[in-house]
C-alpha positions in Angstrom: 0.0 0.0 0.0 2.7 2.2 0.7 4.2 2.3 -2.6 1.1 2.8 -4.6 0.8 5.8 -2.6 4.3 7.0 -2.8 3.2 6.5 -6.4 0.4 8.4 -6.1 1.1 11.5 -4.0 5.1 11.8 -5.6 6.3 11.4 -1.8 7.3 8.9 0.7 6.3 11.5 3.4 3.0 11.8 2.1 2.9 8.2 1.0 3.3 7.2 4.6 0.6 10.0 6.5 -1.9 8.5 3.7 -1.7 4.8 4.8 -1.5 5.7 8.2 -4.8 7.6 7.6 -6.3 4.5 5.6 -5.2 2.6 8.5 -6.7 4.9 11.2 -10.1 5.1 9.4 -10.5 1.2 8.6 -10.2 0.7 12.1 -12.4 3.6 13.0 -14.9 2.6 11.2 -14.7 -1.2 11.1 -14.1 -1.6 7.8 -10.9 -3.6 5.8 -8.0 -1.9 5.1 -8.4 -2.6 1.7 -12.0 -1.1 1.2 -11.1 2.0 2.8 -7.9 2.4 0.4 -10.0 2.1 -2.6 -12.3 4.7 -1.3 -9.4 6.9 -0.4 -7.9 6.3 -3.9 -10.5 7.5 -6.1 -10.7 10.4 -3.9 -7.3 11.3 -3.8 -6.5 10.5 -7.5 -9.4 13.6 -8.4 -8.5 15.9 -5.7 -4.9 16.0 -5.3 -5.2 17.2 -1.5 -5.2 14.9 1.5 -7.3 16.8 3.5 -10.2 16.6 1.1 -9.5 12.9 0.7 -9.9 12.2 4.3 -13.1 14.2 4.4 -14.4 12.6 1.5 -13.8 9.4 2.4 -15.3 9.9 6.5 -18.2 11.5 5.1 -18.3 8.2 2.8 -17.7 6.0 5.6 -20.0 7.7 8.0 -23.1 7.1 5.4 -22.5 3.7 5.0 -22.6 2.8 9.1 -26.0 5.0 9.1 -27.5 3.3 6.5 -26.2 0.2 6.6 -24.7 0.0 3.1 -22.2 -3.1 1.9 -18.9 -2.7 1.0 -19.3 -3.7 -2.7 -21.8 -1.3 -2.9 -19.9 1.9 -1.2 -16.5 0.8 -3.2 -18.9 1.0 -6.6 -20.3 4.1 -5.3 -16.2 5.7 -4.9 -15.6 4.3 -7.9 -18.9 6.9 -9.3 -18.6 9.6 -7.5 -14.4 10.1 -8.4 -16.3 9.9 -12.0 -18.4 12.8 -10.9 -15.5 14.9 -9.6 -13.9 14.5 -12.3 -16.5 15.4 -15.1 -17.2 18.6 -12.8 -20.9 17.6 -13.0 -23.5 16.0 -12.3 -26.7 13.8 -14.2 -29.6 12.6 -13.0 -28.3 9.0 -13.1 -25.3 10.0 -11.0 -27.8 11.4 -8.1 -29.3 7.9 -8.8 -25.9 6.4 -7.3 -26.4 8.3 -4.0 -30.0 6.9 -4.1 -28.8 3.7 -4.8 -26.5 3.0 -2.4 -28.0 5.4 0.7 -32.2 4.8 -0.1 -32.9 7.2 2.7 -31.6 10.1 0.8 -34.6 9.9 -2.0 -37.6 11.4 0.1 -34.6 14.6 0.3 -33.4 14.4 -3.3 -37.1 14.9 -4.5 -37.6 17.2 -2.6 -34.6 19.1 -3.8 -35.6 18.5 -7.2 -39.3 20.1 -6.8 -37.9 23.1 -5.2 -35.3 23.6 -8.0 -37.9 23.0 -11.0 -40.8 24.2 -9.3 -42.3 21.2 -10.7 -44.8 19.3 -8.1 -45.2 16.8 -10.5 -41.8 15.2 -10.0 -41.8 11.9 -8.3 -40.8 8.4 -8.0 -43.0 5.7 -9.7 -44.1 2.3 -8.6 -40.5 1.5 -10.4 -38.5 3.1 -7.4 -37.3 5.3 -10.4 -36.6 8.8 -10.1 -38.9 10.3 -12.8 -39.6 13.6 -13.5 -42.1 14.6 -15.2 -42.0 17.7 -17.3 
């Protein structure tokens, strides 16, 4: 792990405070090594900046205990939110991988999205699809 982040951050110094981070949060948030890594990859690979990174992932990590998500599914969701950063914005379908993985945040994302369009008529169907209606 060390050297793909020496790799990654140009720096054994940095290398070194970014696995001891990995290592810090896994264990904080009973979670594999491995899992967190990934999560703190993606992250860092878009943002350049370990603070962000930490924050990124935590906030990451601190939705999956709440809602109870899997691993698989929170290491697929890094894997499209890093995607997000990196495009600079976001579609509908990538607010569908928030819903996704966290199902709690709908009821608040469709909200969001009637306030913003003023549309009342937005909704999800039978389906559990977002679908807004125009």
């Amino acid at each position: 792990m060390l050297a793909t982040w020496h790799t990654l951050t140009g720096s054994a110094k940095e290398g070194q405070k970014l696995v001891d981070m990995t290592t810090k949060m896994a264990i904080a948030a009973n979670n594999s090594v491995s899992m967190v890594d990934q999560l703190n990859q993606k992250f860092y690979s878009i943002s350049k900046n370990v603070d962000l990174t930490g924050k990124l992932t935590k906030s990451v990590l601190t939705l999956q205990d709440a809602f109870g998500a899997t691993d698989d599914s929170v290491k697929n969701f890094g894997v499209q939110f890093s995607q997000m950063m990196a495009n600079g914005k976001v579609s509908a379908q990538d607010m569908m991988s928030f819903v996704n993985v966290f199902p709690v945040l709908r009821t608040n994302l469709l909200k969001a999205e009637r306030a913003v369009t003023h549309n009342s008529k937005a909704y999800y169907g039978t389906n559990e699809r977002f679908d807004v209606s125009w």
